[in-house]
C-alpha positions as CSV (number, residue, x, y, z in Angstrom):
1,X,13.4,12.9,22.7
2,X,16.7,10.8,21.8
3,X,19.9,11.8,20.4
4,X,19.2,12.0,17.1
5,X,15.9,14.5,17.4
6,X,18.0,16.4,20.2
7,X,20.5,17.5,17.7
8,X,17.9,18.5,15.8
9,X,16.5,20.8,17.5
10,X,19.3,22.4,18.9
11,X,20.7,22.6,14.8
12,X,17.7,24.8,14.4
13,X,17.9,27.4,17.0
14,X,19.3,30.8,16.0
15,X,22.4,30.9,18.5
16,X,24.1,28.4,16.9
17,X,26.1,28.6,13.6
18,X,27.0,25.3,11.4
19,X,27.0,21.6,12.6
20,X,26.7,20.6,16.7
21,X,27.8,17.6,18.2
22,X,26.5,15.9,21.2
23,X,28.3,13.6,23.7
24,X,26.3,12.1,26.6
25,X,27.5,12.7,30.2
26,X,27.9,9.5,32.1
27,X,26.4,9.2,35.7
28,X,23.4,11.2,36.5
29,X,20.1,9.6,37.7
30,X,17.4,11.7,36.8
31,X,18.6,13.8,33.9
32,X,20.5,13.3,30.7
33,X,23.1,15.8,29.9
34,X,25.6,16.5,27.2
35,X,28.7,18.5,26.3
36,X,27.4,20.2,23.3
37,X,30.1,21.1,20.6
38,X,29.1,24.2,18.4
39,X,30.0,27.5,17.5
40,X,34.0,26.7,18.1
41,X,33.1,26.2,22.5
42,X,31.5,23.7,24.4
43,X,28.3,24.0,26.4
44,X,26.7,22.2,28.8
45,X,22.9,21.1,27.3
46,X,20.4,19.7,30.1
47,X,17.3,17.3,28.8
48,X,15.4,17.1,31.8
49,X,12.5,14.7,32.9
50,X,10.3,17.4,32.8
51,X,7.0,14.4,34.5
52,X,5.6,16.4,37.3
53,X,6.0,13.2,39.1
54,X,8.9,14.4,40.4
55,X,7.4,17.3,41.9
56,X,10.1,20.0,39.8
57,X,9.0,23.3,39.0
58,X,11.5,23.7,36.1
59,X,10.7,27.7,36.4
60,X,12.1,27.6,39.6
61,X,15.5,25.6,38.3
62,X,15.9,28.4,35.8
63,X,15.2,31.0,38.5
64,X,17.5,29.7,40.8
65,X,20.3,28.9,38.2
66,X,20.3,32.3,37.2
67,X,20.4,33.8,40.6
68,X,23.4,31.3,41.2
69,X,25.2,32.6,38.2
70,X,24.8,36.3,39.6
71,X,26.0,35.2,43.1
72,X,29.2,34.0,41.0
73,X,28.4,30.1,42.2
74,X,26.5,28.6,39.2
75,X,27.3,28.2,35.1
76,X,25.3,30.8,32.9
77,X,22.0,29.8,31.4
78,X,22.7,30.4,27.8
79,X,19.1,29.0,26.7
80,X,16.5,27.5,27.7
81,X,12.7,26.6,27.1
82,X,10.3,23.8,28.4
83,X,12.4,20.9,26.9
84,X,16.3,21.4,27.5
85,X,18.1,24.0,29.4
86,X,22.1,24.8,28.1
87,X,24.8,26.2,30.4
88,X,27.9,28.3,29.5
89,X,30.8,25.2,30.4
90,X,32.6,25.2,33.4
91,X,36.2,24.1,32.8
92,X,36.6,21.7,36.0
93,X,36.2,18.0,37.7
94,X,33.6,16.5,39.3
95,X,34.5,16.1,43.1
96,X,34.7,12.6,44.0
97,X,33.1,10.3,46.7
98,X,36.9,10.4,47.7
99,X,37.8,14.2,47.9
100,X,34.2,15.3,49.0
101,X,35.6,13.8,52.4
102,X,38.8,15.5,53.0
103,X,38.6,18.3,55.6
104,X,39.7,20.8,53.6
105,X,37.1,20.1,50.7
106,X,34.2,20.1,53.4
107,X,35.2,23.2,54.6
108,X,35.3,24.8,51.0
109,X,31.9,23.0,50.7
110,X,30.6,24.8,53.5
111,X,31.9,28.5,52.4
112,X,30.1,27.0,49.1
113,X,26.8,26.3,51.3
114,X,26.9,29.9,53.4
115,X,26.6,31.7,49.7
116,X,23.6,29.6,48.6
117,X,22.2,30.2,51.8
118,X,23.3,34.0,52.5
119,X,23.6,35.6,48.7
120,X,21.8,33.2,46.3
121,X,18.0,34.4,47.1
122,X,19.3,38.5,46.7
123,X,19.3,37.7,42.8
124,X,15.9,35.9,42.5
125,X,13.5,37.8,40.4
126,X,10.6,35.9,41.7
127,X,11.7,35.6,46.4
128,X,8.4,34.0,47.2
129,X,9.2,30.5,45.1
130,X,8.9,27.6,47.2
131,X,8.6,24.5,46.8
132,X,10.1,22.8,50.1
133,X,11.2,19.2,51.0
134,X,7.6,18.9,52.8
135,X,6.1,19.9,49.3
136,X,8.3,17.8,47.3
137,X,7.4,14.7,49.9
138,X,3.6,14.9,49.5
139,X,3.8,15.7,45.6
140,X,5.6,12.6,45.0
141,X,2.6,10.4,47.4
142,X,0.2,12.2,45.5
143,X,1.7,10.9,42.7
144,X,2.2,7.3,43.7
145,X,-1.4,7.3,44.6
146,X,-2.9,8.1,41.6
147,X,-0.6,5.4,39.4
148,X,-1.7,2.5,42.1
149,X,2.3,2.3,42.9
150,X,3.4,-1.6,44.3
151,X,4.3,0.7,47.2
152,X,0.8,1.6,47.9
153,X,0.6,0.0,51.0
154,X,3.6,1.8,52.3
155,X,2.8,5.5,51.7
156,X,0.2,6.0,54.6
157,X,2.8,5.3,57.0
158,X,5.1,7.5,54.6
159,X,2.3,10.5,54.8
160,X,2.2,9.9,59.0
161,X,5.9,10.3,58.9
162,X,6.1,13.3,56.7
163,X,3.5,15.3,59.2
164,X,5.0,14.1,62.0
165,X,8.5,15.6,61.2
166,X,7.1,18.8,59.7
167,X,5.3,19.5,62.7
168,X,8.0,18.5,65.3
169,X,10.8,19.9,63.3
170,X,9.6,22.9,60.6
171,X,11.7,25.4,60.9
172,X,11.2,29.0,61.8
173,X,14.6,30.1,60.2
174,X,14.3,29.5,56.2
175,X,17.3,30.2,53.4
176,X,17.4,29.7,50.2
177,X,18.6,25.6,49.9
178,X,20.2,24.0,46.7
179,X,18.7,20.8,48.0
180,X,20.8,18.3,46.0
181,X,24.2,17.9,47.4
182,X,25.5,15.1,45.2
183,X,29.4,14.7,44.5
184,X,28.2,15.2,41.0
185,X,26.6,18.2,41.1
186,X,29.9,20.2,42.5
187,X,32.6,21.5,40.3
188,X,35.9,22.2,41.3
189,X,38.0,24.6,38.5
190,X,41.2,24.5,40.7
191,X,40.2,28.0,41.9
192,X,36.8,27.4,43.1
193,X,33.8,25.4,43.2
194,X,30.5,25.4,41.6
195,X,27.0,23.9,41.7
196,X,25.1,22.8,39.0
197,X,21.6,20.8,39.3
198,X,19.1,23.5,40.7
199,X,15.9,21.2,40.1
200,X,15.4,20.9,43.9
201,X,16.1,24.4,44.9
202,X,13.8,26.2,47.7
203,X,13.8,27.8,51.3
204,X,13.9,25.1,54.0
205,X,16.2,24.9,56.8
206,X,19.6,25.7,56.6
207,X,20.4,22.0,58.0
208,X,19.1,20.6,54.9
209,X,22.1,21.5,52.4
210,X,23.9,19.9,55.3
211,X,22.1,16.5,55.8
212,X,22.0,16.5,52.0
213,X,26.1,16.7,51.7
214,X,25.8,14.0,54.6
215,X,23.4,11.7,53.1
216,X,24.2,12.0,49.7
217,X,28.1,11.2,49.9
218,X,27.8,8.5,52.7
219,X,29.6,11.0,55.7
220,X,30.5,9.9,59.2
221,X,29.2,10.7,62.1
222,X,32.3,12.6,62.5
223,X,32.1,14.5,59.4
224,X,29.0,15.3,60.3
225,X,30.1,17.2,63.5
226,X,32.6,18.7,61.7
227,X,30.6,19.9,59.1
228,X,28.2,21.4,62.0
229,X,31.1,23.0,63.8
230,X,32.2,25.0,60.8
231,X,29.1,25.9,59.6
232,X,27.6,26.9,63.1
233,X,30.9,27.6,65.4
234,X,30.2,26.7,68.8
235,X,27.2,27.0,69.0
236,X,25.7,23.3,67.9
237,X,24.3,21.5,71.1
238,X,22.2,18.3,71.3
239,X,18.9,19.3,70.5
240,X,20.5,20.7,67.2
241,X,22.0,17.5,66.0
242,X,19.4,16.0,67.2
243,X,17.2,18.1,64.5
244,X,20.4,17.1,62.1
245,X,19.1,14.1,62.5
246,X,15.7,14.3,62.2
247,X,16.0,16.2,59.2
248,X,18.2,13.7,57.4
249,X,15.3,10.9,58.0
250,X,13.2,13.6,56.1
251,X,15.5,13.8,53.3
252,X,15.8,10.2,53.0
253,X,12.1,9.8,53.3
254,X,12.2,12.1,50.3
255,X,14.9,10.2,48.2
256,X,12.7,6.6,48.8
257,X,10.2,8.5,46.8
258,X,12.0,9.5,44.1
259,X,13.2,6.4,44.1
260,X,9.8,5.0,44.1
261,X,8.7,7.4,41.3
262,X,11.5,6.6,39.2
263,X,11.0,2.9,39.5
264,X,7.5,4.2,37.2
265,X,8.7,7.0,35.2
266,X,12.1,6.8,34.5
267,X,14.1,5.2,31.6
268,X,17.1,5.3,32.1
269,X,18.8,2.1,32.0
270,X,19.4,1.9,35.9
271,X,18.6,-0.5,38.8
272,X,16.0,2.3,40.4
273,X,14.7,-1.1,42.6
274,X,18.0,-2.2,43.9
275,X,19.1,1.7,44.8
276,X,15.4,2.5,46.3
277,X,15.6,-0.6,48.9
278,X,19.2,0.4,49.8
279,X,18.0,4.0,50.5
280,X,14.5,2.3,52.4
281,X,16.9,0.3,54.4
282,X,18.1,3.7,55.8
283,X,15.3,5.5,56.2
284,X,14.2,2.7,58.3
């Protein structure tokens, strides 16, 4: 759907009164979003990539978007159905690659992480969702396999990998996980922050929001003990960075298939080759 239909269909629904205006939001991978302009306020409006390539359950976005709104963390879902999803607007910045690494934002990061994990799941109407970074994994090979991918020859080893973490590493403890801990996807409104971008959302391990803010803003090995330490207190030994660790190859392993699946899907005008061997580099 481009601009011009989006507008469109968003004239015709019933909530909104005279003309909208739609101005595209620079910088995110998978999704396109807007500020929409209409009614006198601004929204937020979310055209997804709604390929089950990607292995999204956009039921469970909406799910957890609302439950994040009622834990007081996430923007209101004004409307949605199976094409776009619109958000009441957050007034706020973007963190930056910059600010997500001062102390005193990871440590409001990780009060941020403790609510997903300890409040977010009382508000879902529907506890028994899941679709976990294992799940996501062997969707996306699934899905590689049947469009003979130029990676073909790489996703047995990928599917060896993916069992062998799962069964050294599954965890016995599970929370509720946002799962996509990108700079862009946290709001700060001077007050407080927010997160936005539930796509990925699903009980996993309650490293994984951690490896995520780690991997996905480029951390040190010292933020990453400090992000530990205030998340866990004393009480992080070896064997539980060395799951850290483990957990963060998982997530990469996950990313170099998105990437992969994007590289097929996707088109947006973005070097998904270029980004995918970067993130394969790492992994490896």
């Amino acid at each position: 759907m481009n601009k011009e239909q989006l507008v469109i269909k968003v004239q015709s629904l019933p909530y909104f009164e005279g003309k909208i205006k739609l101005e595209l939001i620079e910088g995110f991978m998978t999704n396109y979003n807007y500020i929409l302009y209409g009614n006198d306020k601004k929204y937020v409006l979310k055209l997804g990539n709604f390929s089950e390539s990607y292995g999204i359950i956009r039921s469970h976005e909406i799910e957890a978007s609302k439950a994040g709104h009622k834990a007081g963390i996430a923007p209101e879902v004004i409307y949605f159905d199976n094409e776009i999803i619109i958000f009441e607007y957050i007034r706020s910045n973007y963190l930056t690659p910059e600010k997500i690494k001062e102390k005193e934002t990871l440590k409001k990061i990780v009060i941020l992480i403790k609510v997903v994990h300890n409040e977010v799941a009382k508000y879902l109407n529907n506890p028994n969702m899941d679709n976990n970074i294992y799940q996501l994994i062997n969707k996306r090979i699934d899905y590689l396999k049947k469009t003979n991918s130029p990676y073909i020859d790489k996703l047995k080893n990928f599917l060896d990998d993916c069992k062998f973490f799962e069964q050294e590493f599954k965890s016995k403890e599970k929370v509720f996980t946002h799962n996509d801990l990108f700079y862009k996807n946290i709001l700060d409104d001077g007050k407080k922050l927010w997160l936005i971008d539930w796509e990925y959302s699903s009980f996993n391990s309650p490293y994984l929001d951690l490896v995520n803010l780690s991997k996905n803003n480029d951390l040190s090995k010292d933020d990453d003990n400090f992000i530990l330490k205030e998340y866990y207190g004393d009480s992080i030994t070896s064997k539980s960075k060395d799951k850290f660790y483990a957990l963060k190859c998982v997530s990469l392993l996950n990313e170099v298939l998105w990437g992969m699946v994007s590289e097929l899907t996707s088109k947006k005008d973005f070097n998904y080759k270029s980004y995918n061997d970067k993130v394969f580099d790492k992994y490896n």
